[in-house]
C-alpha positions in Angstrom: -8.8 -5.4 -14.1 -13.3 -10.0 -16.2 -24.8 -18.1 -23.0 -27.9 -18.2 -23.2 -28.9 -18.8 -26.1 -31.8 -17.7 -27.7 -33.8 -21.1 -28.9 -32.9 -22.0 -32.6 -34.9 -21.2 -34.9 -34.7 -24.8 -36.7 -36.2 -26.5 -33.4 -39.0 -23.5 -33.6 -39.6 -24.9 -37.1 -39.9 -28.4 -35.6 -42.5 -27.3 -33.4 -44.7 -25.4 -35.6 -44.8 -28.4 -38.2 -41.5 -28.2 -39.5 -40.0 -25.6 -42.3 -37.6 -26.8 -44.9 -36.1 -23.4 -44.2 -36.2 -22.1 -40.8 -35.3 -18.3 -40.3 -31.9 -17.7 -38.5 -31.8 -17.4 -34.9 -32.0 -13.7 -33.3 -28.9 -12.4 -32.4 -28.7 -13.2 -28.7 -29.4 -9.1 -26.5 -29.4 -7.5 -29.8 -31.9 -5.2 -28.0 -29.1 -4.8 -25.5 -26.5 -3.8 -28.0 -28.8 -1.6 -30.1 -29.9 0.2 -26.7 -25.9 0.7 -25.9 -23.9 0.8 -28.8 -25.0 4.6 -29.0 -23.0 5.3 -26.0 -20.0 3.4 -27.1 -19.3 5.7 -30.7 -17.1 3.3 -32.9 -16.0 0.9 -30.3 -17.3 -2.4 -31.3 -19.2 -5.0 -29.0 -18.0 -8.3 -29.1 -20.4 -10.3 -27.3 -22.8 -9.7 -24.8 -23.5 -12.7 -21.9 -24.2 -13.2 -18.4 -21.8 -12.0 -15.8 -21.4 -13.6 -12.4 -22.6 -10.2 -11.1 -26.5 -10.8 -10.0 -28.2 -9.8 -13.1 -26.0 -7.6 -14.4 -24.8 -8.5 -18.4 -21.3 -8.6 -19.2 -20.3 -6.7 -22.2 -17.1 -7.6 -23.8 -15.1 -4.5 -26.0 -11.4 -4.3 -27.6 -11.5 -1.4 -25.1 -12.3 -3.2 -21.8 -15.2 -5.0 -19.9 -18.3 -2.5 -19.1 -21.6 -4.0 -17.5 -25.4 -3.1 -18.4 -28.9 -4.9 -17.2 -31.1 -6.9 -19.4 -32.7 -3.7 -20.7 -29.5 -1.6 -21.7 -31.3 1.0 -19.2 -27.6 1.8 -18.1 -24.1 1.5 -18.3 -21.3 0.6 -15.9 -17.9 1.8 -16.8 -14.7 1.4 -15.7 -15.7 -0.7 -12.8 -13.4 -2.5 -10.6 -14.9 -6.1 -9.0 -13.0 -7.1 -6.0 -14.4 -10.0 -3.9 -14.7 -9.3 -0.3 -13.7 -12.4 1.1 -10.7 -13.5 -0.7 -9.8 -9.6 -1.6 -9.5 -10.9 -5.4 -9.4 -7.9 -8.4 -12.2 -10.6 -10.2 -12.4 -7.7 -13.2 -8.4 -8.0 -13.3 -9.1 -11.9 -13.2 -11.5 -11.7 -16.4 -9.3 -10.0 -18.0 -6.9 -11.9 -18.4 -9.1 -14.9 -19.4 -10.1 -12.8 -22.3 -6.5 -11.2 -23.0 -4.8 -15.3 -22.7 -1.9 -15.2 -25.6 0.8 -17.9 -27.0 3.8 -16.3 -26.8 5.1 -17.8 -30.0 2.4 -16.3 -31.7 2.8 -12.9 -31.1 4.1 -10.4 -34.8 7.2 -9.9 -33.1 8.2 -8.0 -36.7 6.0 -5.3 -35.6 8.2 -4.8 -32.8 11.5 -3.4 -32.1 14.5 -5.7 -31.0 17.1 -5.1 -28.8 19.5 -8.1 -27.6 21.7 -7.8 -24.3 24.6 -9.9 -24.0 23.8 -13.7 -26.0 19.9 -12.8 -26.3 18.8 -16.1 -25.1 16.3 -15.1 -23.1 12.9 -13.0 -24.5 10.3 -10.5 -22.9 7.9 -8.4 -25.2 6.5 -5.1 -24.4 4.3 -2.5 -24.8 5.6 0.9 -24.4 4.7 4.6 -25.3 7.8 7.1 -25.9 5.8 9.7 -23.5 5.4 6.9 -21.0 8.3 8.0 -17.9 7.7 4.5 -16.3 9.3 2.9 -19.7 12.0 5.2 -19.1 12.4 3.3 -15.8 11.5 -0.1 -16.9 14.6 0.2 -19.7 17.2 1.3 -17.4 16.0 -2.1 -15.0 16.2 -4.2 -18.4 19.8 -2.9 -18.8 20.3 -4.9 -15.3 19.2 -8.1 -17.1 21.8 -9.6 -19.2 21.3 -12.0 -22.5 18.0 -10.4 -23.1 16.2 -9.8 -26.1 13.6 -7.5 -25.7 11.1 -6.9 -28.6 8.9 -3.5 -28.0 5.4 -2.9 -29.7 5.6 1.0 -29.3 1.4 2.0 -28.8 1.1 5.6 -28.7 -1.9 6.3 -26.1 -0.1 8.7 -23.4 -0.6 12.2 -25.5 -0.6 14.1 -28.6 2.6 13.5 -30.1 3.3 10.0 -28.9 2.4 8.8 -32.5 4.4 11.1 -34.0 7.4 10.1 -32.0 6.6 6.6 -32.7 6.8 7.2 -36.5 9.6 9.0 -36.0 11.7 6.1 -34.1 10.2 3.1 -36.0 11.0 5.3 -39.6 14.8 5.9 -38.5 17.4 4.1 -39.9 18.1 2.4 -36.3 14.7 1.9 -34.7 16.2 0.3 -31.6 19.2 2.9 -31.4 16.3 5.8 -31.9 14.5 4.4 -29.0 16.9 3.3 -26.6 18.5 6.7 -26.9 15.4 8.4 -26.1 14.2 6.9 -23.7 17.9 6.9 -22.0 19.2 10.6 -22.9 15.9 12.0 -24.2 18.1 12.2 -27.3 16.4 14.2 -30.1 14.0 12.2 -32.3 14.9 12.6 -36.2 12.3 13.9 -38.9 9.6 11.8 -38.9 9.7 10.2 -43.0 7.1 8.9 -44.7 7.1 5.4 -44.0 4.5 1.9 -43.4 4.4 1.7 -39.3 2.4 -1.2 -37.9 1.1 1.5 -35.2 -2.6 0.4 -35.9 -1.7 -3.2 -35.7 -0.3 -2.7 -32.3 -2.8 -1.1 -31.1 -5.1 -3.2 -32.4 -3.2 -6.0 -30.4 -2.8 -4.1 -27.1 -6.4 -4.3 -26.6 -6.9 -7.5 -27.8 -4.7 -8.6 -24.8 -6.8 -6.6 -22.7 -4.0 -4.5 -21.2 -4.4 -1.3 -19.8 -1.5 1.3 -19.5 2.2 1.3 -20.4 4.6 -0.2 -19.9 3.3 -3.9 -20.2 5.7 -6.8 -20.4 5.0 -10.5 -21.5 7.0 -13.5 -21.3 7.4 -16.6 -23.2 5.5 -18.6 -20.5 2.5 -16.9 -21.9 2.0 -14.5 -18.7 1.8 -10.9 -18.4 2.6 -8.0 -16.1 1.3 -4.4 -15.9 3.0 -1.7 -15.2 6.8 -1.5 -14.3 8.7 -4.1 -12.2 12.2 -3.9 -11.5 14.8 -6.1 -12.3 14.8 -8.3 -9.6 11.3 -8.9 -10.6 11.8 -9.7 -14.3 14.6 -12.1 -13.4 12.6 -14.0 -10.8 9.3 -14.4 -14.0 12.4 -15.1 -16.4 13.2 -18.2 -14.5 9.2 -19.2 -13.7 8.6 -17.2 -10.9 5.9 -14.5 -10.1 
């Protein structure tokens, strides 16, 4: 868990005698992304650059960071860089460069809100009604008192997790749907027709690059993966790690 540029085509003009209307310059490893994109279906590249990996190019996706060579010959997926002096995750590092967020910023009305005792304090996350470690991080965020907890609900753990999802975002309490749940494994009402912002989330949960529910983010614009207990979240809630 992470230019060269090709030479404008203006300055080409320059040098051949000057154009009054020099053709765009190429797109840089188009090659590169026209060898690859094949293997990648609908997932869209977002840029292509050198990595601090040798000669290996670093190819940046809303689904993760993969790796290829100059050619496109191959593809690395799903690697995991650590540096064997320091014992750094450097993949986890770049990562989080890419998936850097302002708090404040975030569509918190695409989320569910719960508020603990005078709400004064506030975490976002990103959880999955199929996800059992949710079911733990909620009962450690019922340690933590005047909390407000907004929850993008992303449904990537199996089948039904959208339909669940639908189902608690459409009822007429989301965050009494989904805290009883997750709680009592309560049963989940008909699912109605209804506008969810399901895509959006998703689209957001890999925009900051996270991987895996649950996910929780504070408002000093720092994440965590996975679940922590309450301890935990208490000690980031007052600026610690």
């Amino acid at each position: 868990m992470f230019i060269k540029l090709s030479l404008p085509a203006a300055l080409l003009g320059l040098a051949l005698g000057g154009s009054a209307h020099a053709a765009a310059p190429a797109k840089p490893y188009a090659d590169v992304e026209k060898a690859i994109a094949p293997l990648l279906g609908t997932v869209p590249i977002e840029k292509i650059s050198p990595s601090k990996f040798g000669n290996l190019l670093e190819v940046v996706t809303p689904r993760g960071l993969i790796y290829t060579d100059k050619t496109g010959s191959f593809v690395l997926f799903d690697v995991t860089a650590i540096d064997t002096r320091t014992q750094e995750n450097l993949t986890e590092q770049r990562n989080d460069e890419l998936g850097k967020f302002v708090f404040a910023d975030l569509p918190l009305k695409d989320a569910i809100k719960t508020v603990r005792g005078d709400g004064s304090r506030v975490i976002a996350t990103f959880e999955d009604p199929n996800c059992g470690y949710c079911r733990k991080l909620l009962s450690e965020l019922k340690k933590v008192d005047n909390l407000t907890v907004y929850t993008f609900l992303v449904p990537i753990m199996a089948a039904d997790s959208a339909t669940k999802s639908a189902a608690i975002l459409c009822s007429p309490d989301p965050a009494k749907t989904w805290v009883s749940h997750m709680t009592d494994n309560s049963p989940l009402p008909a699912a109605t027709d209804c506008a969810t912002p399901l895509e959006r989330n998703a689209a957001l949960y890999h925009k900051l690059r996270l991987n895996g529910t649950p996910a929780i983010l504070f408002q000093s614009n720092t994440k965590t993966p996975g679940y922590i207990p309450a301890e935990r979240i208490e000690a980031r809630l007052a600026g610690g790690k």
